[in-house]
Backbone as CSV, one residue per row, in Angstrom:
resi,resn,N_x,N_y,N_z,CA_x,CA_y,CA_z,C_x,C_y,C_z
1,UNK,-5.116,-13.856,5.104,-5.033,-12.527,4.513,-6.056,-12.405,3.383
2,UNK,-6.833,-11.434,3.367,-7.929,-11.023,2.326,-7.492,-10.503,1.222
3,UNK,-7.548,-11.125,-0.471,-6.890,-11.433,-1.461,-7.711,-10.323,-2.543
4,UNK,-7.288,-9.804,-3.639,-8.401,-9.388,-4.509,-8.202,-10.234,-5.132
5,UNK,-9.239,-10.761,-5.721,-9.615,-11.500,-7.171,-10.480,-11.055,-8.479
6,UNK,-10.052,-11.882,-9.648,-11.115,-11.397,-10.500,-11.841,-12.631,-11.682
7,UNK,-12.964,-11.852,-11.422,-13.799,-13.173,-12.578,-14.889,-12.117,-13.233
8,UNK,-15.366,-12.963,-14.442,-16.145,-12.341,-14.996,-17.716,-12.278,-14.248
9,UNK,-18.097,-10.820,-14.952,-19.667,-10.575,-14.753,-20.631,-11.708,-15.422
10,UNK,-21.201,-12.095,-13.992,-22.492,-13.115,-14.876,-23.695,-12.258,-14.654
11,UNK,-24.401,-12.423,-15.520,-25.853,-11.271,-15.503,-26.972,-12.760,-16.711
12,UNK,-27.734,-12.947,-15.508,-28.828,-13.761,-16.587,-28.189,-14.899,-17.076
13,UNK,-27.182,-15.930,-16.179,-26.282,-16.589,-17.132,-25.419,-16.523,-17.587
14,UNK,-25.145,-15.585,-18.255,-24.403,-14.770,-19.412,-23.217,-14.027,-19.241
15,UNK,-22.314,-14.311,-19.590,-21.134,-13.579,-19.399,-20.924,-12.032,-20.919
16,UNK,-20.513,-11.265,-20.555,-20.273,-10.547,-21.809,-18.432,-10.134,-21.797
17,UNK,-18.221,-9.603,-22.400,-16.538,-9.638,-22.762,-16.225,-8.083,-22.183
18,UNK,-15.154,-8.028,-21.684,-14.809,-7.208,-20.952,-15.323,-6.738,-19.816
19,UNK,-16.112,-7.622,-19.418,-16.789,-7.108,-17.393,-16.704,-7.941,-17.021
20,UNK,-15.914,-7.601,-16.006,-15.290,-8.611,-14.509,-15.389,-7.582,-13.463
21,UNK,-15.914,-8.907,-12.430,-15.294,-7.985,-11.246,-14.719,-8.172,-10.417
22,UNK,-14.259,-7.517,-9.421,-13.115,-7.698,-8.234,-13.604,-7.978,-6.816
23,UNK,-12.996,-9.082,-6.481,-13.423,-9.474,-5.474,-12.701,-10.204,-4.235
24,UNK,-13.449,-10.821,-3.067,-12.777,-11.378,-2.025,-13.392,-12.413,-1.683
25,UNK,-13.568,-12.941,-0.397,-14.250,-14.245,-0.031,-15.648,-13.865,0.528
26,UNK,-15.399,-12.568,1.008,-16.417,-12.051,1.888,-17.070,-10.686,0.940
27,UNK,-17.140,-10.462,-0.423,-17.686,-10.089,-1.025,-17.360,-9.384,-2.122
28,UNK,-18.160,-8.581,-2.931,-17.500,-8.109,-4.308,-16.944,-6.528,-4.223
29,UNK,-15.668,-6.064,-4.465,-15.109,-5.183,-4.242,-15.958,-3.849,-5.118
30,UNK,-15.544,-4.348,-7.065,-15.539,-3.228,-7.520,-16.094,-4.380,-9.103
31,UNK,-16.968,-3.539,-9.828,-16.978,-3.848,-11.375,-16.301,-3.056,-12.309
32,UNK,-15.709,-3.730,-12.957,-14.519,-3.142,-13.864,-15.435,-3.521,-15.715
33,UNK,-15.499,-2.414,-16.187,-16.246,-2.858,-17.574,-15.454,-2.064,-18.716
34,UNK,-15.332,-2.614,-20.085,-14.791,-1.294,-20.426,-15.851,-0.765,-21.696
35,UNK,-15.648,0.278,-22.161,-17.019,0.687,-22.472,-17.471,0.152,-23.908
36,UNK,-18.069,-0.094,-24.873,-18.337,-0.491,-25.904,-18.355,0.013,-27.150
37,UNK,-19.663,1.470,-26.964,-19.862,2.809,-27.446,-20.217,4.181,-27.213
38,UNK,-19.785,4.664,-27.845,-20.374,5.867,-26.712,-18.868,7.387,-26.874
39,UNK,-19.433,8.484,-26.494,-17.685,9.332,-26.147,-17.229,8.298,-25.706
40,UNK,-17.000,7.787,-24.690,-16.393,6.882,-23.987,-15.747,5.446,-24.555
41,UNK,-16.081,5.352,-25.867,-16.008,4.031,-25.993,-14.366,3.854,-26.170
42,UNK,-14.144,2.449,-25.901,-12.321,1.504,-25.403,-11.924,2.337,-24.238
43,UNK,-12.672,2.936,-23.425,-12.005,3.432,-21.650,-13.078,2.116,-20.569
44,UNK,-11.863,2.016,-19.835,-12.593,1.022,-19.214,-13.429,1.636,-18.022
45,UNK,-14.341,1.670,-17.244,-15.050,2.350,-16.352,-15.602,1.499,-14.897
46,UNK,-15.139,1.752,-13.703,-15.144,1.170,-12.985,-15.949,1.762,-11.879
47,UNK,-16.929,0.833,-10.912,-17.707,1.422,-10.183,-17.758,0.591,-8.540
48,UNK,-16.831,1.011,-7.611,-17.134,0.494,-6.362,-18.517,-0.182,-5.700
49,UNK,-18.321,-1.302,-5.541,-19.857,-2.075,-5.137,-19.392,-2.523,-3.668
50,UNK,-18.057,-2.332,-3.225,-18.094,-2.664,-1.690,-19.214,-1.317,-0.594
51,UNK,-19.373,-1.611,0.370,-19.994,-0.325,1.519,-19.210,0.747,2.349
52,UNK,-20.195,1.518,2.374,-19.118,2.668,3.382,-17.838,2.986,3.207
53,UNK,-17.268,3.018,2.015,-16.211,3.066,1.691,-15.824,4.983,2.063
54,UNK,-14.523,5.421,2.399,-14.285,6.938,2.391,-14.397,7.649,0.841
55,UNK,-14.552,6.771,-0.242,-14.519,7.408,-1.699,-16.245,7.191,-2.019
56,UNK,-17.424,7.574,-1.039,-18.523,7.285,-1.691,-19.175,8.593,-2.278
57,UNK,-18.464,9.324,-2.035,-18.472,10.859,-2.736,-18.017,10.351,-4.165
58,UNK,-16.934,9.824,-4.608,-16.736,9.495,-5.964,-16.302,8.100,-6.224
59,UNK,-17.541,7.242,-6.073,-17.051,5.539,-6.277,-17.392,5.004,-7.548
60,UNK,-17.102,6.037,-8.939,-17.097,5.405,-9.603,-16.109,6.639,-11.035
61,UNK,-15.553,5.866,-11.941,-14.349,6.280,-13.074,-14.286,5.914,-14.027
62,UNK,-13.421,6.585,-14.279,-12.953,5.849,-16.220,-11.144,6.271,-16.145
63,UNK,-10.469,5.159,-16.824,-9.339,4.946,-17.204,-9.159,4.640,-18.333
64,UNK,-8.153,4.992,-19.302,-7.846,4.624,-20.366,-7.097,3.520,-20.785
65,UNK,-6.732,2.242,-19.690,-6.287,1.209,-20.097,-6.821,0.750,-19.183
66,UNK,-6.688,-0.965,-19.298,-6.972,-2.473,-18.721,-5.600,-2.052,-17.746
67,UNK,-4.280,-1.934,-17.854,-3.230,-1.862,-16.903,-4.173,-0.737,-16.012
68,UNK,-4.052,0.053,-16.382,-4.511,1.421,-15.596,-5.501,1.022,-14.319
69,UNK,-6.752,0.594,-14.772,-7.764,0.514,-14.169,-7.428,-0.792,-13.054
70,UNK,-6.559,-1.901,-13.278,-6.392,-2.753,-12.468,-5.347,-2.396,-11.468
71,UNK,-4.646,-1.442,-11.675,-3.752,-0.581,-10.718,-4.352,-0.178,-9.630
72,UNK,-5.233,0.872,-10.468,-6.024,1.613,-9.659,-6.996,0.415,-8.523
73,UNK,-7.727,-0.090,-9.195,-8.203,-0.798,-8.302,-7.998,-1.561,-7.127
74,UNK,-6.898,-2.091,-7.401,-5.947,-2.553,-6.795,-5.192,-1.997,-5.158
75,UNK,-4.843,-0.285,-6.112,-4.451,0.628,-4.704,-5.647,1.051,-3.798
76,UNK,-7.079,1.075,-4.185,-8.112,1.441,-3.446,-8.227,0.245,-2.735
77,UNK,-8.563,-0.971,-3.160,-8.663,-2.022,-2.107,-7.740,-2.138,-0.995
78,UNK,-6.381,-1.982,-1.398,-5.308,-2.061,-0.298,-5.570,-0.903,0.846
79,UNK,-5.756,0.354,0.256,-6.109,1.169,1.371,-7.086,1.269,1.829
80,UNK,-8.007,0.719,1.683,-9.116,0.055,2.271,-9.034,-0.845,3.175
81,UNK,-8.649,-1.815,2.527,-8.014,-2.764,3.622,-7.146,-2.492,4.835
82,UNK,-5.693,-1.896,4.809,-4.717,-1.712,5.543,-5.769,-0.281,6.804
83,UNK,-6.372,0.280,6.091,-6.961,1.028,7.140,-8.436,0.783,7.854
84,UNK,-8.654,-0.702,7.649,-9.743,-1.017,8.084,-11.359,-0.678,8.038
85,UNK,-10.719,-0.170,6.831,-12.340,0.610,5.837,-13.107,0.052,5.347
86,UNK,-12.724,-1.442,5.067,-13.285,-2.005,3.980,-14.486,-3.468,4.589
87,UNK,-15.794,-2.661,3.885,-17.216,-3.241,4.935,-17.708,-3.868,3.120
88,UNK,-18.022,-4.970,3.637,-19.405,-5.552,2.605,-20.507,-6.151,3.254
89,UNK,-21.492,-6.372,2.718,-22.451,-6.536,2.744,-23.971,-5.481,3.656
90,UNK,-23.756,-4.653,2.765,-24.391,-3.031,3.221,-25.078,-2.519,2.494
91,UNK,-26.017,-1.831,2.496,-26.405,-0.645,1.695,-25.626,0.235,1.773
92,UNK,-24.965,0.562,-0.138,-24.390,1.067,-0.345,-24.935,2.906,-1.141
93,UNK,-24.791,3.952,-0.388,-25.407,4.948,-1.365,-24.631,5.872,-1.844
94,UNK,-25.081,6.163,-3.180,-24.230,6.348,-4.589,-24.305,8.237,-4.271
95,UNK,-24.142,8.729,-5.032,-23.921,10.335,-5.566,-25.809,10.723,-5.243
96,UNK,-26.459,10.305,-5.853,-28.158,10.666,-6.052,-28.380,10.181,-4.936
97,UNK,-27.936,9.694,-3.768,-28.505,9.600,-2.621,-29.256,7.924,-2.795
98,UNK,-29.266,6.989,-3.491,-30.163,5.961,-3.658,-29.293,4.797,-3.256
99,UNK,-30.226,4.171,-2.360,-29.427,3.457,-1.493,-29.378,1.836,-2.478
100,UNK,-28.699,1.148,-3.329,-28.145,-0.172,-3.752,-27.980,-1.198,-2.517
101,UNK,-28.218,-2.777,-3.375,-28.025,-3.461,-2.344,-26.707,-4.386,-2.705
C-alpha cells in the first residue's frame, strides 16, 4: 500500500526550518512551507509537485495552521490515490501554462 511521508526540503545541502515535503516511494507528492514574511507571513503554503493531478487548475494554497495544511494534504493524496489519479514522474503544468519537471 502507497504511504504518505514526510521529510524535510534539501535545496543545495541545506535544509531550512519549516519546508518539508510529502511523499511516497515512487515520488514527491506536495511541498509544504510555511511562510516567513510577507502578508502572508506564519500561514503555511503548499504547492502540489505530483502530475496530472484533477486540481491542476489550483495546485497550490495557504492554510493557517501546520494541523490544517497536513489534513489537507493528506485528504488530496488519498483521493488521488483511491481514484487512481495519482501519476509521478511527469511534466507537470502550473496556472501560466509552464511546463516543471
Amino acid at each position: 500500500m502507497m504511504q504518505l511521508k514526510w521529510k524535510r526540503t534539501v535545496i543545495g545541502g541545506q535544509t531550512a526550518p519549516y519546508d518539508f515535503l510529502a511523499y511516497t516511494d515512487w515520488g514527491t507528492f506536495c511541498r509544504v512551507i510555511k511562510r516567513p514574511f510577507g502578508p502572508s507571513e506564519g500561514r503555511w503554503h503548499w504547492a502540489l509537485t505530483c502530475n496530472q493531478s484533477p486540481f491542476h487548475q489550483v495546485p497550490y494554497g495557504d492554510c493557517d495552521s501546520r494541523d490544517e495544511v497536513i489534513d489537507l494534504v493528506k485528504r488530496m493524496f488519498e483521493e488521488l490515490r483511491i481514484t487512481n489519479k495519482l501519476e509521478f514522474h511527469r511534466p507537470y503544468v502550473w496556472n501560466d501554462s509552464k511546463i516543471w519537471y
